[in-house]
N, C-alpha and C positions, 0 to 999 in steps of 0.2 A: 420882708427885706428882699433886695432884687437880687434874684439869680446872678453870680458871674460868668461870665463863658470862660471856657478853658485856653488859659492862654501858652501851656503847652502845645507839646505834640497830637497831632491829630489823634485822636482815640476809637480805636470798634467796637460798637455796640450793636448785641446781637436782641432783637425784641420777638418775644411769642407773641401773638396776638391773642384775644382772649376774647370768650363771648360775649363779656359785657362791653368790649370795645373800650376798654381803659385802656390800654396798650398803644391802640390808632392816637388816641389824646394825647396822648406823652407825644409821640414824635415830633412836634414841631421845636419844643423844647429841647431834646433830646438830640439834636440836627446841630445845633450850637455848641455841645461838646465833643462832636464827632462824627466820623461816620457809622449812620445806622443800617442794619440789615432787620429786614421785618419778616420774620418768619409765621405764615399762618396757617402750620400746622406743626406739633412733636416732631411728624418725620422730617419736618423740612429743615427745621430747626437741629436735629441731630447731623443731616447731609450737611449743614452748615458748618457746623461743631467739628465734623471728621474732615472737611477740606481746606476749612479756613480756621483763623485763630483771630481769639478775640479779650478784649481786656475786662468786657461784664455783658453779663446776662440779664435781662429782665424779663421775667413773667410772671403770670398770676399765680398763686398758691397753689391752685388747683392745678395748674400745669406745671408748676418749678419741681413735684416727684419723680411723675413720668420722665420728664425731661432729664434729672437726674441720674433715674435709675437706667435708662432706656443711651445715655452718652456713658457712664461706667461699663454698660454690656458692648457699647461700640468698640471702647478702648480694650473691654478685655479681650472680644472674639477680633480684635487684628491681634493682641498679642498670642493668641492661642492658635489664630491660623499659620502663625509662622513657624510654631513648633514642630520640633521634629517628632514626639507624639498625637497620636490618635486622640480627637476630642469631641465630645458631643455633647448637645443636651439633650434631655430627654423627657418627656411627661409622662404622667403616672399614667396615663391612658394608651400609652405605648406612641406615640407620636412622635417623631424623629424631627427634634426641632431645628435643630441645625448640628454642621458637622465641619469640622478644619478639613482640611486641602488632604493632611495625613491620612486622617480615619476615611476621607472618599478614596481613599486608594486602594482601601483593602477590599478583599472581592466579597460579594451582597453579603453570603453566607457567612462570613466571620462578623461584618458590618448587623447585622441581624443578630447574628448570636450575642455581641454588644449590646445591642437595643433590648433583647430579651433579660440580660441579666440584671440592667439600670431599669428596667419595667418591676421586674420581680424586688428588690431592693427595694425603690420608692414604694412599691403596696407595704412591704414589710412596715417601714418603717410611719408610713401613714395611719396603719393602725395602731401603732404602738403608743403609750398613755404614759408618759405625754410625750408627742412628737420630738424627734433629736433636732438642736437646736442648727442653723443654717452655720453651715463648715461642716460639719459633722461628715466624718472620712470614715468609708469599710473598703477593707481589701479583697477584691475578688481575683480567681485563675477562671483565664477563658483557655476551654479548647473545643479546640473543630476537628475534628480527624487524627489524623496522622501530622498535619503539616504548618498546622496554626496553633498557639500558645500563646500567652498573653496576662501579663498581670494591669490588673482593674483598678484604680482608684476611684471611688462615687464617691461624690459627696451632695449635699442641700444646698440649694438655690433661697436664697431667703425670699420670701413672701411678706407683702403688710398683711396676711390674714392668719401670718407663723406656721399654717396649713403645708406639706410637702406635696407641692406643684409639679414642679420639675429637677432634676437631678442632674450633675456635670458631672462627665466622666472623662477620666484621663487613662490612655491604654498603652503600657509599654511593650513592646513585640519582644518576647522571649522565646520565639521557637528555634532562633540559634543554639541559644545557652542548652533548651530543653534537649535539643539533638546531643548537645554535647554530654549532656550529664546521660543520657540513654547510653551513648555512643560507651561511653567509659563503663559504664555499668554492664552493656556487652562483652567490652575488652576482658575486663575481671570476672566475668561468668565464663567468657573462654579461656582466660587464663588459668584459672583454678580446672577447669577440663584436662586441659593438657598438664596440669600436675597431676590430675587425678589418677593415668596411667597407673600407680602402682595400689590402684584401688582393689581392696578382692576380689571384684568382679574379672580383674586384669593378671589376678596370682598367680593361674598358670601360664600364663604368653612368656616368652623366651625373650633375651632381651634385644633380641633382634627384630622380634613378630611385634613386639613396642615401640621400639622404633621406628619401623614401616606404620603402625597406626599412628606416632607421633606425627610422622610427615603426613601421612592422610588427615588427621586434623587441621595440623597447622596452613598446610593447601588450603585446605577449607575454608579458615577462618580469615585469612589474609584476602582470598577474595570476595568471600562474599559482607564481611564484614568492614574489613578493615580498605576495601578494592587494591589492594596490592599484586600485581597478574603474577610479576617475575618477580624471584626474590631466592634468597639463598642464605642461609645459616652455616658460618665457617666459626669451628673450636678452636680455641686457643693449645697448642700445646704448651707448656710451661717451660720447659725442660728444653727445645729449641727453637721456640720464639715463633714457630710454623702456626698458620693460618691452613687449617683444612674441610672444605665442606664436608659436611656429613647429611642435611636436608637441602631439598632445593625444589624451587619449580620454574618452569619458562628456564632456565640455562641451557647451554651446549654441552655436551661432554668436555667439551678444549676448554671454555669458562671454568667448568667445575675444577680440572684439573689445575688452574694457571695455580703457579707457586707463590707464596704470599706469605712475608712473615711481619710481623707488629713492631714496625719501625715508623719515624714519623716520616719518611723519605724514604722512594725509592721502591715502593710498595703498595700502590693505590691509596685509594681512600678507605678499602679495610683496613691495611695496614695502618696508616694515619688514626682513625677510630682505637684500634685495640690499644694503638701503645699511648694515645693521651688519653684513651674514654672518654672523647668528648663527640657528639653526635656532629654530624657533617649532612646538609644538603646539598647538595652539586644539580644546581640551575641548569647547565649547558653544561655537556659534556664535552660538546665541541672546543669549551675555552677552558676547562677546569685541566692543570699541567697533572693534578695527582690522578685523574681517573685511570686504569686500566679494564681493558675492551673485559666487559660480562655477558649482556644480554645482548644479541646479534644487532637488536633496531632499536637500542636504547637512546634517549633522549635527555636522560636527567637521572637524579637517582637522589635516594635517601639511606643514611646506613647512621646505626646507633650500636652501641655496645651491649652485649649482654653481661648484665651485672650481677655477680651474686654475694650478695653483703658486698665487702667492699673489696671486690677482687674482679678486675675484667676476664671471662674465661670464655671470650669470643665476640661477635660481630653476624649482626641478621642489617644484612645490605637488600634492598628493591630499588628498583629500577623500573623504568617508564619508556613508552616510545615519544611522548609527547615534552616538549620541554616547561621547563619550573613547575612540573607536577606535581610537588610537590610543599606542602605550608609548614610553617611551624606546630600548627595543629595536628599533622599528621605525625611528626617529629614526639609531639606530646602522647600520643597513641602508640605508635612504634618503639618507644623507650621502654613505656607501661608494660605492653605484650613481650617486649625484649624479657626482662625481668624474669615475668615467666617461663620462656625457652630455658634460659639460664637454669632457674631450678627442677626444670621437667628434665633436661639431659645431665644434669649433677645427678637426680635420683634414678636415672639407668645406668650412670658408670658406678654407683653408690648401689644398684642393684647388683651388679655384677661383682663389686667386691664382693658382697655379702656372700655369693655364690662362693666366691674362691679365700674366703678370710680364713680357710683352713691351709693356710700356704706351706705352714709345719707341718702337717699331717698329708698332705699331700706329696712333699719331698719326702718325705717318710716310706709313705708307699712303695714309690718308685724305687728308693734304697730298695726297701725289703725285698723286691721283686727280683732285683737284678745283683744283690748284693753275692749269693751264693752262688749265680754262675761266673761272678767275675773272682769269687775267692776259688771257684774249682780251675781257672786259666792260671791265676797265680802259681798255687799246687802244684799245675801240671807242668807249669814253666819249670818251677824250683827241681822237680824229679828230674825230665830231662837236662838241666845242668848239672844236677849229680850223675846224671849216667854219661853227657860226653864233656868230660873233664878235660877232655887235650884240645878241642876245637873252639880258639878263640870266637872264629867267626860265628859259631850259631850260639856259644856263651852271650854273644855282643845282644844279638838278634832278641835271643829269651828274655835279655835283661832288660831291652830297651822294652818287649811286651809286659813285660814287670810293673817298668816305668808308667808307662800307658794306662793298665787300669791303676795305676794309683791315683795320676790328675784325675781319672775320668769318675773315681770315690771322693776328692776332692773338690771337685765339680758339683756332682749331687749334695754334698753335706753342706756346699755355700750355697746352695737353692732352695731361697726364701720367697721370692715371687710362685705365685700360683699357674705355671706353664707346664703344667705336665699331665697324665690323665691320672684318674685315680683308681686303684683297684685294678692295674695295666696287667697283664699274662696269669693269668689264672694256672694254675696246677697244668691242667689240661686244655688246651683248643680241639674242639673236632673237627676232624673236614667237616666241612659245609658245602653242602650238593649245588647250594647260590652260587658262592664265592670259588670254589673249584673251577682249576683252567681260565677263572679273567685276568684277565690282564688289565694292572691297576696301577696308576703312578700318584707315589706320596711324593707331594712337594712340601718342605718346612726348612725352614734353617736351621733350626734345634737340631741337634743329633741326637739328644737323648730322645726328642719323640719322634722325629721321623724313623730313627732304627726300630724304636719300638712297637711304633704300629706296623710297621714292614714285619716284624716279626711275628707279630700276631695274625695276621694275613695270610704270609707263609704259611702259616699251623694252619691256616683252613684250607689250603689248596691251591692260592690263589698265584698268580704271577704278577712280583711286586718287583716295580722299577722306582726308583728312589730320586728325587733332587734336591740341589740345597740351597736354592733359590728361584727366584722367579723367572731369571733367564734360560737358567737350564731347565725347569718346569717347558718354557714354551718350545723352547731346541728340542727335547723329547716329543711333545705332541705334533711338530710338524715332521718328526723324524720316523715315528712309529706312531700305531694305533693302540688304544685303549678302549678296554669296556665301560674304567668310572677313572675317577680323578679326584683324589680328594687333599684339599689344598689349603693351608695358611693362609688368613686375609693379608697379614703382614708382614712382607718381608723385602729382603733386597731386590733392586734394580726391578724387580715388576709384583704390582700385587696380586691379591688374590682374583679382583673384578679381571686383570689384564687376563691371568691364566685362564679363568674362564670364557672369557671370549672369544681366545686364542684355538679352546676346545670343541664349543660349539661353532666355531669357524671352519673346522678341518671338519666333526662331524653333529649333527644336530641332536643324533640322539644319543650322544655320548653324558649322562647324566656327572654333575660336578658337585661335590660336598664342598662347604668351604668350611674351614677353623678356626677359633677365634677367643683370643684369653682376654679381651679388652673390655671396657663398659661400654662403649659406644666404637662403632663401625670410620677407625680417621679417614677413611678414604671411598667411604660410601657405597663397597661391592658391595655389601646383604641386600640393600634396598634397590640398587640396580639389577643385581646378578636376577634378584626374586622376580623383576618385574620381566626377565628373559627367558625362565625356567628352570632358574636353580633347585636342585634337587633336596637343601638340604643344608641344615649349618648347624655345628656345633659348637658350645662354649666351653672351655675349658673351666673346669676341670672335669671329665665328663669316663665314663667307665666305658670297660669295650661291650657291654651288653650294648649300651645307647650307640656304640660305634655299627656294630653289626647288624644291628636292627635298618638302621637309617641306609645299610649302606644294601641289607635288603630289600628296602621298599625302593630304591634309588634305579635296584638292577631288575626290580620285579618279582617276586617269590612264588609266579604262576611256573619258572623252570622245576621242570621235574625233578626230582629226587632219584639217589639210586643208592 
């Protein structure tokens, strides 16, 4: 029966040619359904395939496999070169058969460490009885060093001999993720550090001398870990809403000092943090209305909350010279580490309770100490009103001293806080060859411990001038000299850092004690005063041996004796 010609659309027909030349025969026929293309080779036939499109193929048997299998590997390696993973194949003889656009990108050594692992894989599995069938997927991790990471997908290339020839490898770069998971895995190995502070190894340090290594860690960690250059940790006070550093690095003294309470207005971006707890990055500082001036050539900054369970009890702010320094990444690290601040200065104010949980027995003391000299002024008031019976005015006088030490028994018996020393006036004070003829000013706001250690002083010889704040502490040291100075860290109108500054200002080698009933330092004299020459800090609740001692090594104990 006669052929019809096609009385559609023109049609392409793509022809292999073929050695016995069956192929060339057909085209004359083959001209009247369309247009034919004669390809007389696979490759050309395939270049064919990938430029042009066609409605049928004809080749020989012996050529319609290759041809087959040789236009699916065309079609796959374009769709594989446009991935945005790494892709190669590989033969078991280690031959690098081809590679996408991705995998050439990586540098030889990771590209090789690749080739090496789809090498070792295909021998595996070549020997294996009975070979894994073509798909067959293992998961490998590549790594190069320090800076390359990488999970591996191989899998079998099918073969008509079912033998494992060659191997496809698809490679996901995970040396981001991998940074990150080290990164965090550091943060938590430093984190648990700076809790560790109250480790035995740490039992005797003072909770001051922990503090100063707290900040010398956490310096540490911020920059070499974390690269955080400037930065500053401010405590929440509870009780009136104040923002006050206590750590810090890269700040100014004027920074440390600015005032700052946890408002969501009106009080920087600490402020804003502590009172929502919610973390804040400030891109430009130049355009952000909440920033207040911290670090002198700051650019940007990042500040999160320090969180303990579920209570904000301060704010760890850094700061940048460079602007949007800062990622969400880092935000995700900063929070983490936050955490830990939080719990390592909970267990130094939790240290210091511990020190003074004896707050009864401590008020106790001090009664006992002072209780019989203020009942022999009583006494002695009562007698003389019995002896001048006719003289209102010194009746008036005795009675009002009457008055006096009664608040002042009423005072000590409602003192339940831990502010006082313990074991204060002993039976006896000796002169002391040290302390004899110095001249020594206590500055406290307390009266009961500023009289008392004045008074204890006195018994040793010494010359004690008294103040009952921080203003008149500095009015006295620029008004007279002193041989020591030992000083309240907290108190009105200036603290303890101011007095001592004030001291080593007028003279250098005028040695400063500072004192202190609190867990942690609100206003950061121990760790500053320390890094200037402080001689010496003690925490209440503390005896006068520990007074006397310190305040001998303060003045030197090479003065002769007499």
């Amino acid at each position: 029966m006669a052929t019809q010609p096609a009385t559609g659309p023109t049609h392409r027909i793509l022809v292999l040619a073929d050695t016995a030349g069956v192929a060339e025969g057909l085209l004359p026929a083959m001209q009247s359904y369309g247009q034919v293309h004669l390809a007389r080779t696979v490759d050309e036939a395939v270049a064919a395939l990938r430029n042009e499109s066609f409605d049928l193929v004809l080749a020989g048997s012996t050529e319609l496999l290759p041809l087959t299998r040789a236009a699916a590997h065309e079609r796959a390696g374009r769709i594989l070169e446009g991935i945005a993973q790494g892709a190669c194949t590989v033969a078991r003889d280690g031959r690098l058969i081809w590679a996408n656009a991705a995998l050439r990108r990586y540098p030889p050594e990771v590209a090789d460490a690749i080739r090496q692992v789809c090498v070792r894989v295909a021998g595996e599995w070549a020997s294996a009885a009975p070979s894994p069938p073509a798909g067959h997927v293992r998961q490998e991790v590549v790594r190069v060093g320090s800076d390359f990471c990488c999970d591996l997908s191989v899998s079998v290339l099918p073969t008509t001999s079912g033998n494992v020839e060659e191997v496809l490898a698809l490679c996901t770069d995970t040396t981001a993720m991998a940074r990150m998971r080290e990164k965090l895995d550091a943060v938590d190995s430093a984190g648990r550090e700076l809790v560790a502070l109250n480790a035995d190894e740490t039992a005797l340090l003072e909770v001051g001398e922990r503090l100063q290594l707290l900040e010398e860690k956490l310096i540490r960690y911020c920059r070499d870990l974390l690269r955080f250059t400037h930065f500053n940790v401010l405590v929440l006070d509870p009780k009136s809403a104040r923002l006050q550093t206590v750590l810090a690095g890269g700040f100014s003294e004027a920074a440390r000092n600015v005032e700052v309470y946890a408002r969501e207005t009106g009080n920087g971006i600490s402020g804003y943090v502590a009172a929502t707890g919610k973390a804040y990055i400030c891109r430009d500082i130049s355009q952000d209305p909440l920033y207040l001036p911290g670090f002198e050539c700051a650019a940007s900054s990042l500040t999160v909350p320090l969180r303990l369970i579920d209570r904000i009890v301060g704010v760890f702010n850094v700061e940048s010279d460079q602007p949007a320094a800062f990622t969400e990444e880092d935000r995700q690290f900063a929070e983490i580490f936050g955490r830990y601040i939080a719990v390592a200065l909970h267990m130094l104010k939790l240290l210091a309770v511990e020190r003074c949980e004896v707050a009864g027995q401590v008020a106790a003391d001090v009664v006992s100490e002072v209780t019989e000299p203020l009942d022999g002024i009583v006494c002695e008031a009562s007698r003389l009103m019995d002896e001048a019976p006719g003289s209102a005015d010194a009746r008036g006088r005795l009675q009002a001293i009457i008055a006096c030490v009664d608040r002042v028994k009423r005072v000590l018996q409602a003192a339940g806080r831990p502010a006082a020393i313990r074991g204060l006036v002993p039976e006896a004070v000796a002169a002391d060859p040290i302390l004899r003829d110095r001249r020594i000013l206590v500055a406290d706001d307390e009266d009961i411990i500023r009289n008392t250690i004045a008074d204890v002083l006195t018994r040793t010889g010494a010359l004690v001038v008294t103040a009952r704040d921080g203003d008149e502490a500095v009015a006295m040291i620029h008004s007279q000299s002193f041989d020591l100075v030992l000083s309240d860290i907290k108190m009105p109108y200036r603290n303890g850092y101011e007095v001592f500054a004030a001291a080593r200002a007028v003279n250098k080698a005028c040695p400063v004690i500072l004192i202190t009933g609190f867990g942690y330092d609100p206003d950061h004299s121990i760790v500053r005063a320390s890094r200037e020459g402080l001689a010496a800090v003690l925490f209440k609740p503390f005896k006068v041996e520990q007074l006397l001692e310190n305040m001998h090594k303060a003045l030197g104990a090479e003065r002769p004796k007499s």
